[in-house]
C-alpha positions in Angstrom: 143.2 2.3 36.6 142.3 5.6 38.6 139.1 6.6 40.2 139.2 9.4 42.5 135.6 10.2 44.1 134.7 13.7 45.7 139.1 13.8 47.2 139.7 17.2 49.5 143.2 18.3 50.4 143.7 21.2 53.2 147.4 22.4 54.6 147.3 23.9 57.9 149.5 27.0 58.2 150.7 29.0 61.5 147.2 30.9 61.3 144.7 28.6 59.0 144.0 26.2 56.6 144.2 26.3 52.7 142.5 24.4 50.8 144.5 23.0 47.8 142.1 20.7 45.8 138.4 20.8 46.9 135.7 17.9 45.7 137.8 16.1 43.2 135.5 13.6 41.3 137.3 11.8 38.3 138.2 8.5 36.4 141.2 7.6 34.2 140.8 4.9 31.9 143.3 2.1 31.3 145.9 2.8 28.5 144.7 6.4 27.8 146.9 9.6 27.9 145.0 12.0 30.4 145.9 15.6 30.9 145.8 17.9 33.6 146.4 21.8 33.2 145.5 24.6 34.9 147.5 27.7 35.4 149.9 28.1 38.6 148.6 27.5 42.0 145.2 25.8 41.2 146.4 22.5 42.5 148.0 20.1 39.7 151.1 19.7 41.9 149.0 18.6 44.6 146.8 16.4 42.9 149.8 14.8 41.0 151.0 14.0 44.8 147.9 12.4 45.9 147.8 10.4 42.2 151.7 9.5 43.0 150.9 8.4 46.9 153.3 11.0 47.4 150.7 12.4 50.3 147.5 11.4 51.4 144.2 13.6 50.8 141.7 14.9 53.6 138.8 13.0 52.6 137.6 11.2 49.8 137.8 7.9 48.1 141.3 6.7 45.8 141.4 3.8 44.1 144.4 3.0 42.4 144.4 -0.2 40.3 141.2 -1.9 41.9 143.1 -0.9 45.4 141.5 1.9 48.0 145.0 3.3 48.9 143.9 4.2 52.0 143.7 0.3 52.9 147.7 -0.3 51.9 150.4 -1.1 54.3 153.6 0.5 54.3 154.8 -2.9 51.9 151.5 -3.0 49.7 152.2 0.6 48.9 155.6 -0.1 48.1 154.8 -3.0 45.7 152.1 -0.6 43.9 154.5 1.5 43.2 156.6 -0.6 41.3 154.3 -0.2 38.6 154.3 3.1 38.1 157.1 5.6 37.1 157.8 9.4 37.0 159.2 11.6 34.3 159.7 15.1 35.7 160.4 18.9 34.3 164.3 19.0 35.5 165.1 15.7 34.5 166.2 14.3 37.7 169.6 12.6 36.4 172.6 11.6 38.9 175.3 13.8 37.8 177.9 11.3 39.0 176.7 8.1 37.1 177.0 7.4 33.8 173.7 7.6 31.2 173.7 3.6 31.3 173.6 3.4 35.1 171.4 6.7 35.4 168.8 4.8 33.3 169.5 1.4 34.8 169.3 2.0 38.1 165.6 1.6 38.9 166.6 -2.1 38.2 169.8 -1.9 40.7 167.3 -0.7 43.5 165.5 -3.7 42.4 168.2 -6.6 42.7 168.8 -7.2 39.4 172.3 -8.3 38.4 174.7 -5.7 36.6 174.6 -7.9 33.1 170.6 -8.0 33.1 169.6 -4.4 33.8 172.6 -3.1 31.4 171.0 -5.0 28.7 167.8 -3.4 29.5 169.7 -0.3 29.6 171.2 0.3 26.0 167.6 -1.2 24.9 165.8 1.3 26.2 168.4 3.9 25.3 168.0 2.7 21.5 164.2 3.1 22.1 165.2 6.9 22.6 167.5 6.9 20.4 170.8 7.5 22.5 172.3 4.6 22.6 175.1 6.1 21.7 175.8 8.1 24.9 175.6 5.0 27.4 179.3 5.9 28.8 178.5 9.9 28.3 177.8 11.7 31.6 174.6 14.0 32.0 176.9 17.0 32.3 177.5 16.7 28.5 173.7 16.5 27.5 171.5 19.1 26.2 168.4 19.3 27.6 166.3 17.2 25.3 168.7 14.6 25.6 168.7 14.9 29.3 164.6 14.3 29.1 165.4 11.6 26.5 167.4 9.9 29.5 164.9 10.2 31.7 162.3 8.5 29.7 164.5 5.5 29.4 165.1 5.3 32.7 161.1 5.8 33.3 160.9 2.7 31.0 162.7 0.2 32.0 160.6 -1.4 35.0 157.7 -1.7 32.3 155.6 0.7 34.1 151.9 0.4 33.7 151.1 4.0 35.1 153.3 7.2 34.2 153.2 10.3 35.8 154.2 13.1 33.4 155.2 16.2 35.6 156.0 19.2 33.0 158.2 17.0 31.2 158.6 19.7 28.1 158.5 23.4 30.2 162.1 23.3 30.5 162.8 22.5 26.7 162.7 24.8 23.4 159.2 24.5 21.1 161.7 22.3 18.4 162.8 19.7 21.1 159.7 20.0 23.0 157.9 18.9 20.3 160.4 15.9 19.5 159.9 14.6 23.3 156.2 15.3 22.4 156.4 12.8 19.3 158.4 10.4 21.6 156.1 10.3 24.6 153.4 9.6 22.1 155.6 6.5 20.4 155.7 5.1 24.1 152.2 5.2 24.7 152.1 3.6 21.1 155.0 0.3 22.3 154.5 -0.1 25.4 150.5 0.9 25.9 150.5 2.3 29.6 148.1 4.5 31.5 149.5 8.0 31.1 148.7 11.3 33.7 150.1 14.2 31.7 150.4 17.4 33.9 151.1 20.4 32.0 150.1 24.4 31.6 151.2 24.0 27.7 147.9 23.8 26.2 149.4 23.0 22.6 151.4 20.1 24.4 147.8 18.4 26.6 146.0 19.1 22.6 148.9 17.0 21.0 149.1 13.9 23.3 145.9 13.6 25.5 142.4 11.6 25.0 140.5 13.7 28.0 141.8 16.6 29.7 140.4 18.1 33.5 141.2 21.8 33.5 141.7 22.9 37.4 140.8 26.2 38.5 140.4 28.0 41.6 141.6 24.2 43.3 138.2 22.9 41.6 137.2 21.1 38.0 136.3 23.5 35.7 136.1 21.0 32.9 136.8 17.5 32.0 136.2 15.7 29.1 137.4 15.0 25.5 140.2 17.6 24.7 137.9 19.2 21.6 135.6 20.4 24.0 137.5 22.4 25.8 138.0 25.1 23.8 134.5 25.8 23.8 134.0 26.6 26.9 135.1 30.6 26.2 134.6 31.5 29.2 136.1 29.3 31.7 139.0 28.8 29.3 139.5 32.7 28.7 139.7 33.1 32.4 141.8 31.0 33.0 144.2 31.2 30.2 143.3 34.4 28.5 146.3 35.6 25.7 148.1 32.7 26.4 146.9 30.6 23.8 
């Protein structure tokens, strides 16, 4: 699904360059939940970025579904895309829509007609559970239903690659926990490739297969998530009494 072999990323500022990620070597597996932590600053916004084709990396090799990215046109990139979805930290609803065309209007963008992706619509919404608030507008949903929304709308393409982006940092442990257990009946259902970037360790030892832990814009580990915490003293540094 994702192989990325020995990928840089430098910005230039007014008086030098910084280097963001530096010799990023690593391989995500179809259908597996893959986590990515690190505290702030280390890079997991950047990488996330590059994963996304959001910006291109310095030097390197990515290959995204069988494809070296840095062979697409303008339109491949574009159809790639299509299979992939994003579920971020603040939600990302449109405030003047309703939750049915918030979540169906990936499809819209798409072509498809009003009757089609509104079906699609209230079945993803019973997926999460709120199908109830189709005609409700985000301005009258808590936060974990706000998420819940997202996720729907995150759905409904059939993605085969999800980007995660903090999707719990903005919730309460309780509902955090509940968007946890539905993340992980997704995976279950609809069995796509999942990038999970979070700082929460409890939240990358609930969901995840592997995790890479970033530090200092470099791996410090990857590998099965029950090995991580035996690395004291990489994991100390970087996390110390957080855990």
């Amino acid at each position: 699904m994702i192989k990325l072999e020995h990928i840089s990323k430098s910005f230039k500022t007014k008086n030098n360059s910084v280097c963001a990620l530096d010799d990023i070597s690593l391989e995500i597996h179809d259908g597996e939940i893959f986590g990515i932590i690190g505290k702030s600053g280390v890079g997991k916004s950047t990488l996330l970025k590059i994963l996304s084709l959001s910006i291109m990396y310095d030097t390197g090799t990515y290959t995204l579904m069988d494809i070296d990215v840095k062979t697409l046109t303008h339109k491949d990139k574009v159809k790639l895309l299509q299979n992939t979805s994003f579920i971020y930290q603040n939600f990302s609803l449109l405030y003047n829509l309703n939750v049915l065309d918030n979540v169906s209007l990936p499809l819209k963008l798409r072509g498809v007609d009003k009757l089609t992706r509104h079906q699609k619509a209230r079945e993803m919404l019973a997926f999460v559970g709120l199908d109830s608030k189709a005609l409700d507008y985000p301005i009258t949903l808590s936060g974990g239903e706000a998420q819940r929304i997202s996720i729907a709308r995150a759905l409904i393409t059939d993605p085969k690659l999800l980007f995660l982006d903090e999707p719990t940092s903005a919730l309460d442990e309780e509902t955090a926990y509940d968007i946890l257990k539905l993340i992980r009946k997704l995976h279950e259902t609809f069995k796509p490739t999942i990038v999970f970037v979070s700082h929460q360790i409890q939240s990358i030892k609930y969901l995840c297969d592997r995790v890479m832990m970033l530090g200092d814009n470099k791996i410090k580990h990857i590998g099965k998530i029950d090995k991580l915490s035996t690395l004291s003293t990489t994991y100390d540094a970087i996390w110390g009494d957080r855990l």
